[in-house]
N, C-alpha and C positions, 0 to 999 in steps of 0.2 A: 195593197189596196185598202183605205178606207172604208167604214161601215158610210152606205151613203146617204144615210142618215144625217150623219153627223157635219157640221159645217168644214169647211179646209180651210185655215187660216195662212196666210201669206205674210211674211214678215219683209216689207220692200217691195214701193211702189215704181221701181226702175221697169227697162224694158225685159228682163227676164219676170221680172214679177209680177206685171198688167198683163202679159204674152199669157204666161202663166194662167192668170184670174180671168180670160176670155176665156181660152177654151175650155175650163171646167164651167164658166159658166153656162156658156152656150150647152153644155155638157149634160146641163141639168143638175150640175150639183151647187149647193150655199156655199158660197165664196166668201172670206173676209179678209180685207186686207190691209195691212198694219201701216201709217205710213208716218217715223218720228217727224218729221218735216212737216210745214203747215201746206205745201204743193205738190205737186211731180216736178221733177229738173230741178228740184234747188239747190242741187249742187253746179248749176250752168246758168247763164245768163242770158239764154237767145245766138249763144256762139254759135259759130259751122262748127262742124263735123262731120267725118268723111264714112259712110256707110262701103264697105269693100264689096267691092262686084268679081273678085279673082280668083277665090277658091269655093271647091266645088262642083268647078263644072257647068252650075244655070247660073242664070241670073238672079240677083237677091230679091228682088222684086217679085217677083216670081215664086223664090221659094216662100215668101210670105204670104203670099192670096194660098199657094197650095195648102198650107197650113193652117187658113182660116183666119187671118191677121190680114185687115184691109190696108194698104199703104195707103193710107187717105192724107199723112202727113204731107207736108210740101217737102222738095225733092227736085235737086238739079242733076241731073245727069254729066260728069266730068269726064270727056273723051281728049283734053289736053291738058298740059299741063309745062310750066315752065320750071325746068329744075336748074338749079345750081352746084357744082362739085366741089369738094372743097377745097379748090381751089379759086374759085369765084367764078368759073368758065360756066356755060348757058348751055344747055342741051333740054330742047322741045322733046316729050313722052306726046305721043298719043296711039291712039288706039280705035279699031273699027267699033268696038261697043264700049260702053261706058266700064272705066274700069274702076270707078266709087261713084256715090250719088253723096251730095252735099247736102246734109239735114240739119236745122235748127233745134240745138238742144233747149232745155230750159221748162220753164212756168207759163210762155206765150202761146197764143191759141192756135199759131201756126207750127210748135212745135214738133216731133217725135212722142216726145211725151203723153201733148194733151192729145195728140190723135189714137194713143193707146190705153187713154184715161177713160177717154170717149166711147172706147168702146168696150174696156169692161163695164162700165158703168150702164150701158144700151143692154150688154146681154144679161144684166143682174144683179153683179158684182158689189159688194158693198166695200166701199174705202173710208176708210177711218183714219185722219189729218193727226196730228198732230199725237199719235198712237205709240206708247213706245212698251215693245214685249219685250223682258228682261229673259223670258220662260216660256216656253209650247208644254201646254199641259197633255197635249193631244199631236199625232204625227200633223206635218205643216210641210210648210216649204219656204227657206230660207235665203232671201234674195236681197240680202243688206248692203251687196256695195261690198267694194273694198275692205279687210281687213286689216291690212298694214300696207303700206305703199313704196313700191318701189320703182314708180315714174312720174312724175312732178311734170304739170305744166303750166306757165304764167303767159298770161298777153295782155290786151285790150282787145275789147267788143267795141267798135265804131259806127260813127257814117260816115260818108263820104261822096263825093263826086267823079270820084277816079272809074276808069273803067272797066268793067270785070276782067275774071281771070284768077287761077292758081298759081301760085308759085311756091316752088319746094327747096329749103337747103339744107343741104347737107355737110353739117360744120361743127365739128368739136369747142370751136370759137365762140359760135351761138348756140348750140345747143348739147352738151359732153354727153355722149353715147347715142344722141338721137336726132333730131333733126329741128330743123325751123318751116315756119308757113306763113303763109297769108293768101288770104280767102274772100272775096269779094264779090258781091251778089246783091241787083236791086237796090244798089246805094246804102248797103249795111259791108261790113267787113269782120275781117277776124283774123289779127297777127299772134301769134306765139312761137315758143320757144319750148319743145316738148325733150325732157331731160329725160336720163336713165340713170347719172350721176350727179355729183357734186352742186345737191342742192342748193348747198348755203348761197350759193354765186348766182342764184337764180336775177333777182334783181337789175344785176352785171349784165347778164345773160342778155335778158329783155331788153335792155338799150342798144347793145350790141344789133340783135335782132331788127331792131327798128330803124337803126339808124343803116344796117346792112336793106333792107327792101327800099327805106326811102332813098336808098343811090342806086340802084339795082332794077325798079318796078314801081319807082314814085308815089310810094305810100303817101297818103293824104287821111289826115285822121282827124276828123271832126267831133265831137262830144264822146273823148275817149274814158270806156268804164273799163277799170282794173278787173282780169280774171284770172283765176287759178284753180288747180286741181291736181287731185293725187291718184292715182290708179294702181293696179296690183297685178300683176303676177305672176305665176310662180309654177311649182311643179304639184300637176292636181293627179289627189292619190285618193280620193272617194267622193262617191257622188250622194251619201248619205249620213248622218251622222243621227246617233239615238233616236233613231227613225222618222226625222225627217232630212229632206232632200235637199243638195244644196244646188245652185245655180250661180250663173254669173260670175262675176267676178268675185263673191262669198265663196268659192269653190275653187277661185283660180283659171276660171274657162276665161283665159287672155293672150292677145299674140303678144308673145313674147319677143318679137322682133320691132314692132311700131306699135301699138297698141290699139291697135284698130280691133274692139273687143264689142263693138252692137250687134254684130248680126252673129256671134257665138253665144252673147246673151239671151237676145230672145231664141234663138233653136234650143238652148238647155231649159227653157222655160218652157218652150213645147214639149219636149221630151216631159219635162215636170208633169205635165197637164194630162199626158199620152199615158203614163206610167199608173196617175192616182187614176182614171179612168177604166184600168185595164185592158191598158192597149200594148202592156210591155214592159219589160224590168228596164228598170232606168240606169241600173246602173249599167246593162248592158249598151242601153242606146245611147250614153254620153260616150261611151270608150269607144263604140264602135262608128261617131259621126263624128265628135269632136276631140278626142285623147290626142287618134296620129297627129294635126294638124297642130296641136299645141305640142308637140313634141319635136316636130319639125320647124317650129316656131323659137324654140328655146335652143336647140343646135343652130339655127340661123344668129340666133342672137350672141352665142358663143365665137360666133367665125367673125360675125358684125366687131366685135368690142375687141378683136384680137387682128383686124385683117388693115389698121394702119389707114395713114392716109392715103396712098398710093392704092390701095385696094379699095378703097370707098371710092374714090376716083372713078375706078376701072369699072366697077359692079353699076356707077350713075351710067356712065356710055355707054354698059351693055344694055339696061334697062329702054334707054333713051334708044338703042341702037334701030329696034324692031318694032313691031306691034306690044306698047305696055301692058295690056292686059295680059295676055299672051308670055311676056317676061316673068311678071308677078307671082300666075298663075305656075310656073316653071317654080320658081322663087319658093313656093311656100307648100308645093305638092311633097306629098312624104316620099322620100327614097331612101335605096339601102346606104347612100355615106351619111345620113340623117340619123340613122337608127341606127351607125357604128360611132357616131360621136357623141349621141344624146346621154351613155353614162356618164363622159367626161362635163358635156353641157351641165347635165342635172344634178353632180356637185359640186361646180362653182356656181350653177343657181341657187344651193342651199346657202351658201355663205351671206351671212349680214353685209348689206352697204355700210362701209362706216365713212366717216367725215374725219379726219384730224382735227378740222376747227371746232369741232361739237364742246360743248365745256358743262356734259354733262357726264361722271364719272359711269352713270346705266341709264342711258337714253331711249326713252321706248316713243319718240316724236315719230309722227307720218315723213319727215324731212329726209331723215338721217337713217334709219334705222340701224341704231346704234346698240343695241338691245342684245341680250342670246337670248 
């Protein structure tokens, strides 16, 4: 615990790091928070984004207000959803409660972002744009995003006239180790292609994608802006380094199955907040709310990349079979064949992705990670 005196500085205006600079602020403590980017979200562009409502137990919404975090962002609730196996065959998911809510990432006022901007900045919080900390001269809390990347995703952010609705596929063809989407909401949209491998084909990938939903789900894509992104991760082995704390996806708190990593983000940011406050060791409350879950996340991911097409297949019917929350929720709960595979998971998770096409002899690109 800091002298509380002294200001916390926050290095990363993401959602673990506004989560974060609320509740110390509300806290009563000098907040400052660093942010290299001239926005929040400008790593996104206004895209969807699926906030997970499956693990846990409550509802995310929920555990947000409990934590002092207003969801005042906009937010649709996703109780169905149209999946595709890869085989091209259709199987309808739903579900009695919502089993994601669909949020706008980005710079826009209707964001995630700015509604979590909005409200460090109400309770105190100072944010500093365009900030970039090389050094914490003073314990901090370090909430920078990804460190090196090992999921890639490419689409287009649109408009359109088409009529709402989710659809999900699940296809090595369009997306190698991960899946495809498209998202459509209020005459905005959002198709991609979210990889786990074989970056360089991304490109490939994304036409595939596009031209797979526009036979499929009659994608219609009006003033289409190019987006992309990289995310991270891996196997998280401290929640603190030279005594400041890490969070987020800086720490590796990611599922390691789909990368559905917001609502792990902001709870490590509350932890953050809970911990400099003196409310609790942090390194206890990441291990003990978020560690299992990423563990059972990264043996999923181990069965997902090994379990073939015939097993991708069978796992969409089963999901599609029942109640999907309900499935997911199964999906991603820690059990004991979880934690008898996670040593086998946890090193081939350490292994670099490499590329054969890279034509770099030590590649250390977000692409490839081609690097030791």
């Amino acid at each position: 615990m800091t002298n509380h005196d002294d200001p916390i500085t926050i290095v990363g205006a993401g959602p673990a790091g506004l989560a974060c600079a609320i509740l110390l602020a509300r806290g009563g403590r000098r907040v400052i928070v660093h942010e290299r980017r001239s926005d929040v979200g400008a790593r996104f562009h206004g895209d969807y984004q699926g906030l997970e409502n499956w693990t846990g137990g409550f509802n995310a919404l929920e555990e947000l207000a409990s934590a002092g975090i207003n969801p005042s962002f906009r937010h649709w609730p996703v109780s169905h959803l149209t999946a595709f196996d890869p085989d091209g065959e259709t199987h309808e998911m739903r579900s009695d409660e919502p089993f994601c809510y669909l949020v706008r990432r980005g710079p826009g006022s209707d964001t995630l972002d700015h509604a979590l901007l909005d409200q460090a900045l109400a309770a105190g919080a100072e944010v500093r744009f365009n900030s970039t900390m090389n050094r914490l001269s003073s314990p901090g809390v370090l909430a920078t995003g990804p460190p090196r990347g090992n999921i890639m995703a490419v689409g287009y952010q649109f408009q359109t006239e088409m009529a709402e609705g989710q659809w999900l596929a699940v296809s090595d063809e369009l997306a190698p180790g991960g899946y495809a989407y498209l998202l459509v909401r209020d005459g905005h949209g959002t198709v991609a292609c979210c990889m786990f491998r074989a970056f360089h084909g991304s490109n490939h990938h994304l036409q595939r994608t596009v031209a797979f939903f526009t036979n499929k789900a009659g994608l219609e894509m009006q003033a289409p802006q190019h987006i992309s992104g990289a995310g991270n991760y891996g196997i998280p082995c401290r929640g603190e380094h030279e005594g400041h704390l890490l969070t987020g996806e800086h720490a590796g708190f990611q599922d390691a199955l789909a990368g559905f990593g917001m609502r792990t983000a902001i709870r490590s940011g509350v932890h953050a907040a809970y911990s400099l406050l003196g409310g609790g060791d942090y390194e206890a409350l990441w291990r003990h709310s978020i560690l299992p879950g990423i563990r059972q996340s990264i043996s999923n991911r181990l069965i997902y990349a090994r379990m073939g097409r015939r097993g991708r297949r069978a796992l969409v019917r089963r999901i599609a079979a029942g109640d999907t929350r309900a499935g997911l929720s199964r999906l991603y709960r820690p059990h004991l064949w979880g934690r008898m595979l996670y040593p086998f998971a946890e090193f081939s998770g350490r292994m670099p992705q490499k590329d054969p096409r890279c034509c770099h002899r030590i590649c250390t690109c977000v692409r490839c990670r081609c690097s030791h």
